[in-house]
VOGU-3710 file (C-alpha; in Angstrom, 3 decimals, decimal comma):
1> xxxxxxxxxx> 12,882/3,060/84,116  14,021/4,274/80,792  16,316/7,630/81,333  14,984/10,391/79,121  17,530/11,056/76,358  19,772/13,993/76,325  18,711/17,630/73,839  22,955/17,143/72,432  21,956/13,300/71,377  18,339/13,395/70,188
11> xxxxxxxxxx> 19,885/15,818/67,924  23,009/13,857/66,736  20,826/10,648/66,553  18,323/13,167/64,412  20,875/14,792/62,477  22,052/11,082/61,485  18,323/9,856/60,650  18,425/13,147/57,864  21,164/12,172/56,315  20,682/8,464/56,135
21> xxxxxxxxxx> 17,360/9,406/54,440  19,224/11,225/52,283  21,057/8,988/51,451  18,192/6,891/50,363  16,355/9,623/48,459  19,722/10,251/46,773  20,147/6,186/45,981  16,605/5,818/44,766  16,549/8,905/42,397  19,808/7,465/40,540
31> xxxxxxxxxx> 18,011/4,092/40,271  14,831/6,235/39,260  17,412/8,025/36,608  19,076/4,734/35,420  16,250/2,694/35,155  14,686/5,718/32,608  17,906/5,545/30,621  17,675/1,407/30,557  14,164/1,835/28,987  15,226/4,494/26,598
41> xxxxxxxxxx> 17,833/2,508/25,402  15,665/-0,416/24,817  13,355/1,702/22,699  16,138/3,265/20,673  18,342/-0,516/20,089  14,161/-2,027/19,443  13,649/1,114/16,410  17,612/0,378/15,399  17,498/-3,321/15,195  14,249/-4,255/14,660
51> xxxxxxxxxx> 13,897/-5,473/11,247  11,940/-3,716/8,282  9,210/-5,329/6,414  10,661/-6,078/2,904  9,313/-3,921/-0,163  6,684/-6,250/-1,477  8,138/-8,324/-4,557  6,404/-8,225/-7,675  6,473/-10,213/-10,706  6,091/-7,304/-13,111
61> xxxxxxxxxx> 7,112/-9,251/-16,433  3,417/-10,995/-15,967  1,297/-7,770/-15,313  0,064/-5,141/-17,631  2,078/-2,811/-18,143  2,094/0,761/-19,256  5,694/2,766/-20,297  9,103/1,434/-20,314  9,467/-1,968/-18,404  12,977/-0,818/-17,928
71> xxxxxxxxxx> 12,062/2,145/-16,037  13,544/3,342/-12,924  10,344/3,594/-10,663  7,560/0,668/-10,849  4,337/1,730/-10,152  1,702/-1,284/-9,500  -2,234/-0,185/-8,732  -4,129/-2,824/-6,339  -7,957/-1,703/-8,067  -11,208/-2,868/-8,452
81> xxxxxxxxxx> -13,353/-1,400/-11,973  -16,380/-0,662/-9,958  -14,634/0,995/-7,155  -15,669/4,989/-7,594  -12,041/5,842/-6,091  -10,296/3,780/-8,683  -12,592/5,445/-11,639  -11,388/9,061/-9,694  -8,236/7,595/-10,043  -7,892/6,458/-13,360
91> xxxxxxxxxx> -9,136/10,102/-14,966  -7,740/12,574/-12,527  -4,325/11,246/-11,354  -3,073/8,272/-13,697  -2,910/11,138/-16,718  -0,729/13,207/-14,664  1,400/10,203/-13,728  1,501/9,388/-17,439  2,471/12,753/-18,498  4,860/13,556/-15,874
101> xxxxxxxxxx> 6,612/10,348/-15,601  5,374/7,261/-17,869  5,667/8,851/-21,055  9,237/10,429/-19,841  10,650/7,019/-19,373  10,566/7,764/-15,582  8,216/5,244/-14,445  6,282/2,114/-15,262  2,737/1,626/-14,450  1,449/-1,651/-13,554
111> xxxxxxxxxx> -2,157/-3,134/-13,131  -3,713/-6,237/-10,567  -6,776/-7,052/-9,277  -8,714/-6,533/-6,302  -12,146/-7,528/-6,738  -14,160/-7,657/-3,815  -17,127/-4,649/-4,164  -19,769/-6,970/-5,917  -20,189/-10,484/-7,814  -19,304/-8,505/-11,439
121> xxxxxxxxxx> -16,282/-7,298/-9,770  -14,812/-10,623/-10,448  -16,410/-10,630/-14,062  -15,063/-7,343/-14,771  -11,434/-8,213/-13,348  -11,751/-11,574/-15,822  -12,853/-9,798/-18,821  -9,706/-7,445/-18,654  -7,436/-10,258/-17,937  -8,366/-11,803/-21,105
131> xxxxxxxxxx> -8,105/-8,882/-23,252  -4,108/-8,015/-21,660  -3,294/-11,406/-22,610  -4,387/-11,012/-26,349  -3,184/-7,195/-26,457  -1,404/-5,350/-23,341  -2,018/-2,083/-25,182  -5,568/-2,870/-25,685  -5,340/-3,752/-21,626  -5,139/0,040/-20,886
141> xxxxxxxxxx> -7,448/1,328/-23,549  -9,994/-1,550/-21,782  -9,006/-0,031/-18,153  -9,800/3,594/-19,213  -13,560/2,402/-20,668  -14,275/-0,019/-17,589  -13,961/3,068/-15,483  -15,483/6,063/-18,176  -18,719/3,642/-18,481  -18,581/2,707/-14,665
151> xxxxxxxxxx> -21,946/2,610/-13,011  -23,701/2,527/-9,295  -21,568/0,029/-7,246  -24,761/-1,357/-5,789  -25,864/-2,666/-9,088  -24,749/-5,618/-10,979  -23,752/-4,230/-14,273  -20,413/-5,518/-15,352  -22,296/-8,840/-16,873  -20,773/-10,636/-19,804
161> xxxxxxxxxx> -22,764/-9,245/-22,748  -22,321/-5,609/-21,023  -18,381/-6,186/-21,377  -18,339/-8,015/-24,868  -20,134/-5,045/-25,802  -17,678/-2,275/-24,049  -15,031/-3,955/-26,421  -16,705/-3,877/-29,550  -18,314/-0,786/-29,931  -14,393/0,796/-29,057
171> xxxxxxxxxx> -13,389/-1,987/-31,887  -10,455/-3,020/-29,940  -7,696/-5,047/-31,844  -8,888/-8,050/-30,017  -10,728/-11,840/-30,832  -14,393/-10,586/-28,823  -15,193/-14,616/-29,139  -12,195/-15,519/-27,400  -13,170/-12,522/-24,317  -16,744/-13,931/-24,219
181> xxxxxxxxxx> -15,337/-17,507/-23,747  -12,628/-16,536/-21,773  -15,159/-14,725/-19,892  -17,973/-17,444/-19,399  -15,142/-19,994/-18,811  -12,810/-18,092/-16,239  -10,118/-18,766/-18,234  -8,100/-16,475/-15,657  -9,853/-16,757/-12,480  -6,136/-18,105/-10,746
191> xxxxxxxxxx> -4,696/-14,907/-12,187  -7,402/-12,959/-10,347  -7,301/-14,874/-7,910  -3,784/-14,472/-7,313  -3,823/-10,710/-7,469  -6,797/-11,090/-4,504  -4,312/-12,706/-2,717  -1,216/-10,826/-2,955  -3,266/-7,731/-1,806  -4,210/-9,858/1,152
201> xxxxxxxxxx> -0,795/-10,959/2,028  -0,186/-6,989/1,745  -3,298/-6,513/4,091  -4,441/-3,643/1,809  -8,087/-2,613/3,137  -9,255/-0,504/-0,130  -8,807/0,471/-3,397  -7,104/1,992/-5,108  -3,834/1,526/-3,144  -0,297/2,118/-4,822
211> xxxxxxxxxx> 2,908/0,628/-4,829  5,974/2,411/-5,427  9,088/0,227/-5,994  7,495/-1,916/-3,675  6,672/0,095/-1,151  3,241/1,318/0,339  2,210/4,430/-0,681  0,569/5,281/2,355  -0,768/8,851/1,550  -4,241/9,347/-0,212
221> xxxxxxxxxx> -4,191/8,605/-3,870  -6,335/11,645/-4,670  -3,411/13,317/-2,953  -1,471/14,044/-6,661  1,345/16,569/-4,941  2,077/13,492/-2,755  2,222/10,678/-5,040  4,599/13,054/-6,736  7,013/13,773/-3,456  7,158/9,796/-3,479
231> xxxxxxxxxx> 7,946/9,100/-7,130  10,507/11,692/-6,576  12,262/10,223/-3,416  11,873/6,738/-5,026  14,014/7,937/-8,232  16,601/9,532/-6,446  17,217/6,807/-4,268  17,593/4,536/-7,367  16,119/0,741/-5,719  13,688/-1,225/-8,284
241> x> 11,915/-4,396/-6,588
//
């Protein structure tokens, strides 16, 4: 028959069941405590080491252009001429940029193509392909009157006559039988084509989307204040790609 066990050692034995318990508690709060600081590390060395997604390289000598190809801060527009955004864009923001920074010598503005809204997207984007490659000034003259004689994205209304036209009653310094064959033809359909792809590879999701030196400008282009800030940063940090 088991003796019953003394008051003095049911409390030593008790006293020595605390403090191994403790013990434990105490053991698995500094694993608890190291184990935070492990992951916290990780985090910080994954954000330290983790490498950056390059600025998006550009070949700028075969886009149009508008300012000083030699300026500091390169400015390329992904846009599509019947997107409403890009028209917003090209009246209400692009003349700020120009007199702010383009005509200062502070930035150049560049142009490529992302045609996916409707079928004449792709005309449109071919017509003012051709006309860059006869005149680059003309190019931006072209630009402004795609978007000031823009009409309802759900129609079809950038047709081939429609854009012969657009050039001709503007009289731009241009051969209009070489657009309308250049036009009916595709004579630049890989360019297009190209620009399609590069915004792609870039997974840009809309229009118009901006590029500063390379880099994402991931505010809203309506957002003028913003662009601005960017342009800013971009010049004093001095890096062209």
């Amino acid at each position: 028959m088991t003796q019953p066990m003394k008051k003095s050692a049911y409390k030593s034995q008790r006293k020595a069941e605390q403090e191994r318990l403790e013990k434990q508690r105490k053991l698995m709060r500094k694993l608890i405590w190291a184990t935070g600081i492990i992951v916290v590390l990780g985090i910080v060395a994954a954000l330290i080491f983790t490498p950056k997604s390059d600025p998006t390289a550009f070949e700028y000598d075969k886009l149009p252009v508008l300012g000083q190809t030699d300026a500091p801060v390169k400015i390329v527009e992904f846009g599509d001429y019947k997107c409403p955004s890009c028209q917003y864009f090209s009246q209400q923001i692009k003349p700020q940029l120009e007199k702010e920074y383009i005509d200062t010598g502070k930035v150049s503005f560049y142009f490529m193509n992302f045609p996916f809204i409707g079928e004449d997207s792709q005309t449109a984007a071919l017509a003012a392909q051709s006309v860059f490659h006869q005149n680059n000034e003309a190019f931006w003259k072209y630009y402004d009157l795609l978007y000031k004689n823009q009409q309802d994205e759900r129609t079809v209304w950038a047709t081939e006559d429609f854009l012969v036209k657009l050039a001709k009653d503007n009289s731009l310094p241009i051969d209009f039988d070489k657009l309308q064959s250049d036009i009916s033809k595709a004579t630049y359909e890989d360019e297009v084509n190209s620009d399609a792809s590069t915004a792609r590879s870039a997974k840009i999701q809309s229009t118009p989307t901006l590029f500063i030196n390379g880099k994402e400008f991931k505010g809203e282009f309506s957002d003028y204040p913003s662009i601005k800030k960017a342009i800013d940063e971009a010049l004093a940090a001095g890096t062209t790609k």
